[in-house]
N, C-alpha and C positions, 0 to 999 in steps of 0.2 A: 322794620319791626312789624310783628302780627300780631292779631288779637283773636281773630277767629277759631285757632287752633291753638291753647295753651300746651304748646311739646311739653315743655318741662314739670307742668303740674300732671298730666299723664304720665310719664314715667315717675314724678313720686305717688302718683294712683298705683298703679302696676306693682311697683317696690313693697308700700304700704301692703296691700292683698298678700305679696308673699311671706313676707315678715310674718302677717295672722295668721297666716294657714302656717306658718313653722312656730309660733307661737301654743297654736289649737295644738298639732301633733305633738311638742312637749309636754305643755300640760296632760295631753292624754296618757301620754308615759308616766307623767309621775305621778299621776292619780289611781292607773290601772296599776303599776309595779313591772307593765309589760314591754318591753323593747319593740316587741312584735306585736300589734294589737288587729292588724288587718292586712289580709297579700299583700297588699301594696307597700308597705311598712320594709319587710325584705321575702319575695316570694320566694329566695329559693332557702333563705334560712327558716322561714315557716314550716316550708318539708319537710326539713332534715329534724325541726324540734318535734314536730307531729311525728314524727314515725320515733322519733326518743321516745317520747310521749308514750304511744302506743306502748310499744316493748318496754318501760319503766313498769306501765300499769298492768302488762302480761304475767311480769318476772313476778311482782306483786302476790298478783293468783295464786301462783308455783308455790308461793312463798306460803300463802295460806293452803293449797293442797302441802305441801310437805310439815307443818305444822300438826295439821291435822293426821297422817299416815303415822307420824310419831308417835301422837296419842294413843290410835290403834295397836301399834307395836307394841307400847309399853301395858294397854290393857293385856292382849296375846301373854306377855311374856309373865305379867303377874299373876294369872291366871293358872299359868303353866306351873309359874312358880309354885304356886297354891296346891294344885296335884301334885307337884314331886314330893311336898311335902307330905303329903297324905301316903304315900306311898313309901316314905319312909317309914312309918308310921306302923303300916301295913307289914312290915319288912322285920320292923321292932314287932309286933305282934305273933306273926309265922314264927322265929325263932323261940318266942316264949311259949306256942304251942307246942313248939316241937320238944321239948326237954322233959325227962321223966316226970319230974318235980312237979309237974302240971297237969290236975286230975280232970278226968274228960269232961266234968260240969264244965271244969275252966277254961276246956279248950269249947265248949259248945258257947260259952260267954265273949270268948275270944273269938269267935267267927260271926255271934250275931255285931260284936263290935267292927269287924274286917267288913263284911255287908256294910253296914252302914257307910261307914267312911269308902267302899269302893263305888256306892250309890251315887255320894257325894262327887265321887270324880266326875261320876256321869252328868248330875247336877248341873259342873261346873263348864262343862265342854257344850251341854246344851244353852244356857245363859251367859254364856261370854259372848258379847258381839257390841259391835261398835255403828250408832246409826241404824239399827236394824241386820248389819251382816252380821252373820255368826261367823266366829274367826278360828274355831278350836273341831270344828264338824264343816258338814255339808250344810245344813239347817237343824233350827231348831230341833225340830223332826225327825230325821236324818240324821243316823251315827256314820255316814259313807265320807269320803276326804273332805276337805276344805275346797273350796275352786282357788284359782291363781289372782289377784290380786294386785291390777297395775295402778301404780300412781303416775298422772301428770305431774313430769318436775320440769318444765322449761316451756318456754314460748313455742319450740316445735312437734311436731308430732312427734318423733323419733324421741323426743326428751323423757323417758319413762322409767322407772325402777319397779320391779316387780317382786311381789313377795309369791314366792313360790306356792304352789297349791302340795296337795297329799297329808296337811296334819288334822290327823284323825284320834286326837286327844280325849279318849274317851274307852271304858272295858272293851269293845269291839274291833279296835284299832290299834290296841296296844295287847303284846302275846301273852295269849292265853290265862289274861285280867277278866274276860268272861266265862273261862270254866273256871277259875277261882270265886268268883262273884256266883254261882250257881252251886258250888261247892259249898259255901260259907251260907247258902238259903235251905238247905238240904233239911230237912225235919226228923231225919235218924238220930239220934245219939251221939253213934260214932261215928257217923259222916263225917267227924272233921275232924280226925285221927294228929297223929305225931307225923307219921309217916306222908301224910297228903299233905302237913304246912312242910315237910322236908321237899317234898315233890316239887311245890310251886315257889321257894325260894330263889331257884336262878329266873323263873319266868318275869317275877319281881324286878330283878336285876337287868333284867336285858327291857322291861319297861321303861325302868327308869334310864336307861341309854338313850331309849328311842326319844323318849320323849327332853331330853337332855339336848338331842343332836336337831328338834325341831325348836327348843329353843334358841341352840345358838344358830339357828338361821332368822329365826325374827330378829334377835340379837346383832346380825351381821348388815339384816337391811334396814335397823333401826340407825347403824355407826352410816351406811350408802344415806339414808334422807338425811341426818344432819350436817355430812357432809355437805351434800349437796345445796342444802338450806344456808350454810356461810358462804359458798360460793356466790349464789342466787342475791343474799342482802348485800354481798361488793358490789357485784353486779349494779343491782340497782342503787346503789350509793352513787356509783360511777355515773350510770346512766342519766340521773338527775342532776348530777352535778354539771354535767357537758349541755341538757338539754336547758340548764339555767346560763350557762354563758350565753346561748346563743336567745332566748326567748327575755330572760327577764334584765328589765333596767337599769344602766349605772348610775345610781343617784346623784353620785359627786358628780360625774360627767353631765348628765342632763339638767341639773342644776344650775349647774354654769350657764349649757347653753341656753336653756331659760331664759336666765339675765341676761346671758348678751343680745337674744331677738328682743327682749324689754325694751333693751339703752336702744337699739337701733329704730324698736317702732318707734318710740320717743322722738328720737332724731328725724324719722320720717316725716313725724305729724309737722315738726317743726322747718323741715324743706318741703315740704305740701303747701303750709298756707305764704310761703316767703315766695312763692312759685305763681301761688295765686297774687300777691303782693305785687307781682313784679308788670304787671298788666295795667295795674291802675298809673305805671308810671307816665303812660302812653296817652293819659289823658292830658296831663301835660304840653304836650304836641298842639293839642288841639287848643288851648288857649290864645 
């Protein structure tokens, strides 16, 4: 027998230490919520949840640029809306100048009324914009096209929806709504005859086409971003749900183990001092 070197209280030293250190790392878990709280924890499951991580929080962004493109859209379109209206309006008007029945005061009444509401169109193409863009012109300023319009909808470059450029919603842009609008300011009398609201009646018509045919393109890449916006929220439903198996804690499972390094440090303390115990038998010896 020896006394100098206690073996066996060293190895429940040694035992004891790792028991704590699995002890510490549980409770880090179930304090954090984290499986994963540091590399060392599992480095290569750390990678794989940091780049979930990343692309969860990417698709996110998308998710608020497509959001936001929406809103856009749906100003454009009510906007649009708003001038078809007016240009029915306009349509009802030209027909009532045009009919015998309707004496030139009435038609000189009926075209300071046509000016006005064709003003408005203009009004309406220059103040519609979303953030600052103007969405119905080139600018404020500017009655020349629209420019093109790309949205970020995905984590890559390539991920983009584009709202076309050329809507030029406004008398300038739409045929021959500014010789009518110049017609209807005219300070003659009979500048605004039966015969000139017959004149500009199909121009009306092929207006309200045009501008018909640019709402169903905001129309078209309003139904492209919300499609793309449900794809995007699976996405990252999914994406968080994979990067939670691998990152965050099973309680029922780390719990257990918990308790079990508990009963064992217990048990440790209790082969530590019986280990220490077992040295004083040796004094006996020496009696």
């Amino acid at each position: 027998m020896r006394i100098n070197t206690n073996v066996a209280s060293l190895n429940a030293q040694e035992q004891a230490t790792n028991t704590n250190n699995r002890l510490s790392s549980s409770l880090e878990k179930l304090s954090s919520g984290l499986r994963i709280n540091k590399a060392s924890d599992d480095a290569s499951g750390l990678a794989i949840a940091d780049k979930l991580r990343t692309q969860a929080s990417s698709i996110g962004q998308s998710i608020s640029n497509g959001n936001s493109a929406v809103s856009l859209t749906q100003i454009a379109d009510k906007a649009m809306a708003e001038q078809s209206n007016i240009l029915d309006v306009v349509k009802q008007k030209l027909i009532q100048a045009s009919t015998a029945t309707t004496s030139q005061e009435g038609r000189t009444a009926i075209a300071k009324d046509v000016n006005k509401l064709l003003t408005q169109l203009d009004n309406i193409a220059e103040q519609t914009n979303y953030n600052g863009i103007t969405l119905l012109q080139a600018s404020a300023g500017d009655k020349a096209s629209s420019a093109k319009l790309t949205f970020q909808m995905g984590e890559k470059a390539a991920n983009v929806i584009d709202l076309s450029s050329g809507i030029t919603a406004n008398t300038s842009g739409l045929q021959d709504m500014s010789k009518l609008l110049a017609g209807t300011s005219a300070t003659a009398a009979s500048a605004f005859s039966a015969d000139s609201a017959r004149a500009t009646m199909a121009s009306v018509d092929s207006a309200i086409n045009q501008l018909n045919a640019w709402r169903s393109d905001v129309g078209s890449t309003q139904n492209q971003l919300e499609s793309a916006l449900r794809n995007m929220m699976t996405q990252q439903t999914n994406i968080k749900a994979a990067e939670s198996v691998i990152r965050d804690v099973d309680y029922a499972a780390e719990t257990a183990n918990f308790n079990k390094q508990n009963i064992i440090a217990q048990a440790g303390t209790y082969a530590q001092s019986q280990a220490n115990a077992m040295q004083q038998n040796i004094t006996r010896l020496l009696q």
